[in-house]
GUVEXFI-740872 format. One record per residue (C-alpha): z, y, x; residue number from 1. Coordinates in steps of 0.001 Angstrom, whole numbers, always signed. Layout:
REM GUVEXFI-740872
((Z; Y; X); NUM)
...
//
This chain:
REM GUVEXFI-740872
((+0; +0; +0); 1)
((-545; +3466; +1035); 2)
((-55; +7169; +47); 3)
((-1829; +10884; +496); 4)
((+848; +13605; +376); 5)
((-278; +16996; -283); 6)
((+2334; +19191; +591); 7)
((+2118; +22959; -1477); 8)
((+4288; +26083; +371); 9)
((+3570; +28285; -2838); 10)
((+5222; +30349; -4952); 11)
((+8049; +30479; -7004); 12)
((+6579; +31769; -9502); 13)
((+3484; +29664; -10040); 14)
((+5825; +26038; -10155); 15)
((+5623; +25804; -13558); 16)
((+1927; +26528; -13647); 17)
((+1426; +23867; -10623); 18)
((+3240; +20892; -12978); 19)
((+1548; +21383; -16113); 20)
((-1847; +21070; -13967); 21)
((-255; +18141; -12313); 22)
((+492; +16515; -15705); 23)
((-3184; +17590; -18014); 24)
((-5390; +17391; -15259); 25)
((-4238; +15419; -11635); 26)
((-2654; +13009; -12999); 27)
((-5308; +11585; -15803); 28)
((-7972; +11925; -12653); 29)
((-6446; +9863; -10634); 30)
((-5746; +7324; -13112); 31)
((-9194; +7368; -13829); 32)
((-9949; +6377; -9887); 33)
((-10286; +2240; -8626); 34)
((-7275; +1813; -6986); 35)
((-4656; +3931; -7263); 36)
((-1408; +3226; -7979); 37)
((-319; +6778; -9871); 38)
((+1080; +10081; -8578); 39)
((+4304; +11623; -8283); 40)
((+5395; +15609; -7589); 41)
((+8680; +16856; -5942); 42)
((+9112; +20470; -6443); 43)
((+12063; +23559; -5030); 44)
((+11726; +26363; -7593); 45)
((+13770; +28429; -5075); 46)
((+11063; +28249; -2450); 47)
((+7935; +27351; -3717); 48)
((+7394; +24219; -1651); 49)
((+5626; +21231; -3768); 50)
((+4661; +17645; -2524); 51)
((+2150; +15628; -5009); 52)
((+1825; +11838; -3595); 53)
((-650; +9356; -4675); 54)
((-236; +6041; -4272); 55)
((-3241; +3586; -3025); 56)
((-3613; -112; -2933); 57)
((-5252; +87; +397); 58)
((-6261; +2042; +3128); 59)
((-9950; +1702; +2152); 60)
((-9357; +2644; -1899); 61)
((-7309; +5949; -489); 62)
((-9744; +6948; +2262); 63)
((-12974; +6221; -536); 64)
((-10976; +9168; -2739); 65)
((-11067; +11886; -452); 66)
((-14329; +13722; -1065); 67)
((-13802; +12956; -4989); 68)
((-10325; +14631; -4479); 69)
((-10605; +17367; -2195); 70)
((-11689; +19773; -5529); 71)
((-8524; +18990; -7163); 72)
((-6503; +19820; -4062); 73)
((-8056; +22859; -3807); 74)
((-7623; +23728; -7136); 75)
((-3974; +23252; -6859); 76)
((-3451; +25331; -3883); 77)
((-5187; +27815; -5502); 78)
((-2901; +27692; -8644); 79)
((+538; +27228; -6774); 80)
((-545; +29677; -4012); 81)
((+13; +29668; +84); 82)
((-1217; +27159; +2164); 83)
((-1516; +23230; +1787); 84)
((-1040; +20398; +4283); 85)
((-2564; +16624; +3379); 86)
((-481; +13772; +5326); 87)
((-1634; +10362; +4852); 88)
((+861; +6911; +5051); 89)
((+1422; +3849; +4833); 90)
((+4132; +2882; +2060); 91)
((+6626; +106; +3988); 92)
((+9392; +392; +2024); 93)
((+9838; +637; -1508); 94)
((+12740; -284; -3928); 95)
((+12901; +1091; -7135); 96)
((+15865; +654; -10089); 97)
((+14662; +3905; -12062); 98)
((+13152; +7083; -11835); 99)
((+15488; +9853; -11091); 100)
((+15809; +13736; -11573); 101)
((+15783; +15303; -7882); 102)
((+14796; +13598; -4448); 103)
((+16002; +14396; -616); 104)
((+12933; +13910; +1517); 105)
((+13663; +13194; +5201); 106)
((+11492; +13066; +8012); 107)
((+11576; +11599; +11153); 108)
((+9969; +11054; +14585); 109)
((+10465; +7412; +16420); 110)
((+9419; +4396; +16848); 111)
((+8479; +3532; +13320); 112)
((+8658; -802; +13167); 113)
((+13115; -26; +14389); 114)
((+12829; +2760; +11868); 115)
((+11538; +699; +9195); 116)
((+14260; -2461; +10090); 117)
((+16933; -135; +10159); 118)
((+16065; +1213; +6449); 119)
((+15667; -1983; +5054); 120)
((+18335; -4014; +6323); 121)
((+20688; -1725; +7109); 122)
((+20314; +1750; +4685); 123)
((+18735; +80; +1403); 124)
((+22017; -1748; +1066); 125)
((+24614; +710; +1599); 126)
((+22264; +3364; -833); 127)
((+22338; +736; -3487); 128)
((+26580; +1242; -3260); 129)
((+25809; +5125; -3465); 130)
((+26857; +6622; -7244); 131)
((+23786; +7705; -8835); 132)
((+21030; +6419; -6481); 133)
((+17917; +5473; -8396); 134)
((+14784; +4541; -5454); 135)
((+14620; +5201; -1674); 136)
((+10900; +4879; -358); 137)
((+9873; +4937; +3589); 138)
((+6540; +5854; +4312); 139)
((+4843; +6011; +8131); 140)
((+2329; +7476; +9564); 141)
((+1516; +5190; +12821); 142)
((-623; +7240; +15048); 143)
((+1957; +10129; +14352); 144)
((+5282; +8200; +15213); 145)
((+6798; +9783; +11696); 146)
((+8439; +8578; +9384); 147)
((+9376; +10156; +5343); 148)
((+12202; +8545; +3817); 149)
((+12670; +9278; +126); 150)
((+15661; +8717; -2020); 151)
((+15917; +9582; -5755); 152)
((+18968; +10246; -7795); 153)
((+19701; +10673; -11228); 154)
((+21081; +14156; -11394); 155)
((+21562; +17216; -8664); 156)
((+25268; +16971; -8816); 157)
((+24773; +13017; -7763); 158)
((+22783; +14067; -4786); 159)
((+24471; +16581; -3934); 160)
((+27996; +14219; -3561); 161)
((+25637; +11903; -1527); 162)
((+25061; +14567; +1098); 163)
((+27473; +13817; +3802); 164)
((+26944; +9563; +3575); 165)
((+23018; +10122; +4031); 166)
((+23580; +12723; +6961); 167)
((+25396; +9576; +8464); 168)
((+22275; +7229; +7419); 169)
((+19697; +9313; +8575); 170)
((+21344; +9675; +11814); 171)
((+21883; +6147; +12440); 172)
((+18521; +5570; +11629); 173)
((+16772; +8012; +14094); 174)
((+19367; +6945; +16708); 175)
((+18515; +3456; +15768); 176)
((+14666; +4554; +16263); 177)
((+15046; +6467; +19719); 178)
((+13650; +9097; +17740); 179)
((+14598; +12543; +15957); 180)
((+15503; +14158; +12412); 181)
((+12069; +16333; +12301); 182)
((+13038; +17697; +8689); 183)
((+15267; +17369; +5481); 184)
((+14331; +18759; +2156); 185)
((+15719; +18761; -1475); 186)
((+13797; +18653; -4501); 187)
((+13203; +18181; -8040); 188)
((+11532; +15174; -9355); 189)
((+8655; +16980; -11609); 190)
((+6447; +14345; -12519); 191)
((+6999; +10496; -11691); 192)
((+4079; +7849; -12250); 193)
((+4013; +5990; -8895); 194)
((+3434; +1988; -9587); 195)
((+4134; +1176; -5960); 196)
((+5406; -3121; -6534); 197)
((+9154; -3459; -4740); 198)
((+8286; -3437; -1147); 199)
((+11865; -3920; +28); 200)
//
């Protein structure tokens, strides 16, 4: 399985505007397209930073979507405003018990096959003891070296009170990975319809 990430810094302003395009017009499209697996958003009204992921069955499926795609990436930059970066992955992780309200995205740079290990054996379990933890997703990029981990909970105030624990995870992890925390970033969950199967 693999995903595209386009990653939105926009404005505030225009979030609202960016999901209802998301829901009417992204999402239907890519239904529409042989092999994808459905699209989620993440969105920060506070700074205007979006991330739409789709979902692929293979590498060949994603990579055949581009040119058909690349108009409806525009067209969303061009409604949420700023600039856009496209990332592409491949999903190696994924455990799912429901959707959730908000995400915490991490990223982080290492050697991605000890990163991956360390996730599933060692952070899936101890997330799955955390009080309102609903997925947790890794997704690598190998000619990169990074890594996005994603976990979802079911309401802010659950996330937030999960804070300090997944500073610990996330640390272990990169220190696990001889690697680094590049970024951390909290979000709402705007619009969920990945089918990613349990990859965990």
């Amino acid at each position: 399985m693999y995903a595209r990430s386009t990653t939105f810094h926009g404005s505030p302003g225009n979030i609202d505007a960016g999901i209802t395009f998301v829901k009417n017009e992204a999402g239907p499209t890519l239904d529409s397209i042989e092999g994808c697996r459905g699209l989620s958003m993440l969105v920060d009204r506070e700074t205007g930073q979006c991330i739409a992921t789709s979902s692929w069955e293979d590498e060949a499926a994603m990579r055949a979507s581009d040119e058909q795609l690349r108009p409806l990436r525009d067209r969303g930059k061009d409604i949420l405003g700023g600039s856009m970066q496209v990332d592409e992955w491949e999903i190696v992780v994924m455990h799912r018990n429901h959707h959730g309200e908000c995400a915490r995205v991490s990223w982080l740079q290492g050697d991605l096959d000890t990163m991956t290990e360390t996730f599933r054996v060692g952070i899936l379990p101890q997330l799955e003891q955390t009080d309102g933890f609903c997925s947790a997703s890794l997704l690598v990029n190998r000619s990169s070296g990074l890594g996005c981990a994603t976990t979802a909970w079911e309401s802010r105030a659950a996330m937030e009170a999960s804070r300090a624990a997944a500073n610990d995870m996330r640390n272990r992890t990169a220190s696990d990975a001889g690697g680094d925390i590049v970024d951390v970033h909290e979000f709402d969950l705007a619009y969920a319809h990945l089918h990613v199967p349990e990859m965990a």
